[in-house]
Every structure is written in structure tokens, then in C-alpha cells.
C-alpha positions, 0 to 999 in steps of 0.5 A, a space after each residue: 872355808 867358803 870364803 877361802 875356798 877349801 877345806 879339810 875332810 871334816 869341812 868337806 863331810 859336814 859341807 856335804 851333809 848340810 847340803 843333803 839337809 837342804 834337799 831333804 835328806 837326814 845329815 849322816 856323817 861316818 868316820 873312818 878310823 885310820 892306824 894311828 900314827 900312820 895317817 889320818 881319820 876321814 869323813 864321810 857325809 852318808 846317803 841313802 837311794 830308797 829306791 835302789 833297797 836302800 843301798 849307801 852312798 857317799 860324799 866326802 873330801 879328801 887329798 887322795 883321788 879315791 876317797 871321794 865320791 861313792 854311787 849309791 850302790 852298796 848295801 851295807 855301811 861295811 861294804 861302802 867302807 871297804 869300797 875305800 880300803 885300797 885307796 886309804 893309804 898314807 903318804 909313805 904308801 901304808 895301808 891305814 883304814 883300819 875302823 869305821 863309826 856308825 852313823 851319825 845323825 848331825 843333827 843332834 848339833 843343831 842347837 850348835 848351830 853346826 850348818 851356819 856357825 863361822 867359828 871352827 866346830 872342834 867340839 863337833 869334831 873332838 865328840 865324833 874323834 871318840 866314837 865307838 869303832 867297827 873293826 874293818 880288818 883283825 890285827 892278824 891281816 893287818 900286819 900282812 898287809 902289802 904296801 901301797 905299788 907305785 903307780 898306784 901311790 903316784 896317781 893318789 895323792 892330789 896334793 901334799 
């Protein structure tokens, strides 16, 4: 990933979380669920501004402008999750966030080695794939959901 100079959003969330470490901060990531078979899970690396009571923000990387940085200025994990559900949409213009994880604590992979390891961390990857999820939406609001407009869906994606 360094060497090559890119990275997926599971590279881009741990990256991030790494970095939260080094300046003192726990290395929480969340996963956000996507509908299956319409787009892809995204990760989040988590931060936390005690000074502001405590309220969420967020890193991650994406290829959709608006799944990327969060100010620390939500209050719940839910509410931070939701701050993405407009942008979360898939490229035929599907809204698709659909569930989130509870945090997670990196660090229980240290004996992994996961910040420094040069192989792929699938393990890591494959055991965070089959968190437990929170609904963000019931089945009922997700059939009524709108796609995605055009000008909106032109000005997200980065790249395919």
C-alpha cells in the first residue's frame, strides 16, 4: 500500500487507525454494512474529542468524495453513521448503507503485528466482515428509498 501509493478502504481505515495510535488515541475502526449484492462494506478509522463531551469523528478512504472525513461533531456512533447515508450509494445510483458494527478496538490484533505486517491482513479483514450489525434503516424504508439524482451521482465517484 505505501509503496504503491494506494489503498482500498480497509487499508485506508487501518492506516488511519495506526496513526490515531501513534498520537495516543485507542485504534477504533467501524464497519459499515452496504446492501448485499448492490455495493460494497466500508471502513471507518474512529476518533473521539473529549473536549467537545466526547462527540465522534471519523477518517476513512473511499472512492466516493463524500465517505471520507468526519469532524468530530456527532454525539452518537449512529448519528456519525448517518451523516454517510446520502453519499453511500453504489455506482448504479443505489442507496446501499444499510448497518454498522460497534467499534472496534484494533488493538486486539497486535499480537498480528497488524500496524507493521507487509502481507495482506484478510484475517483481519474476514474476522471484522462478520461482525454483529446495527440496523440503520428497517426493510420497510429501505424499499422506499429514492435513488441517487444525477447531479449528485456525477460529483461522487472519484473514480471507478
Amino acid at each position: 500500500m505505501l509503496v504503491e501509493r494506494t489503498a482500498h478502504c480497509l487499508e485506508g481505515g487501518l492506516f488511519a487507525a495506526a496513526a490515531f495510535r501513534a498520537h495516543g488515541r485507542p485504534p477504533l475502526v467501524m464497519q459499515m454494512r452496504a446492501e448485499p449484492d448492490v455495493d460494497e462494506d466500508h471502513l471507518l478509522a474512529l476518533y473521539r474529542e473529549r473536549r467537545d463531551s466526547g462527540c465522534w469523528g471519523a477518517v476513512a478512504k473511499s472512492k466516493f468524495m463524500g465517505l471520507r472525513f468526519r469532524e468530530p461533531v456527532y454525539r452518537t456512533l449512529r448519528e456519525l453513521a448517518m451523516s454517510y447515508f446520502e453519499q453511500y450509494f453504489s455506482f448504479e445510483g443505489d442507496r446501499s448503507l444499510r448497518a454498522i458494527s460497534r467499534p472496534v478496538d484494533l488493538s486486539r490484533f497486535d499480537a498480528r503485528a497488524w500496524e507493521t505486517a507487509e502481507d495482506d491482513l484478510h484475517d483481519v479483514a474476514e474476522w471484522l466482515s462478520h461482525r454483529r450489525m446495527v440496523a440503520l434503516v428497517t426493510p420497510a424504508q429501505a424499499r422506499r428509498l429514492t435513488r441517487v439524482d444525477p447531479l449528485s451521482f456525477r460529483a461522487g465517484p472519484i473514480s471507478r
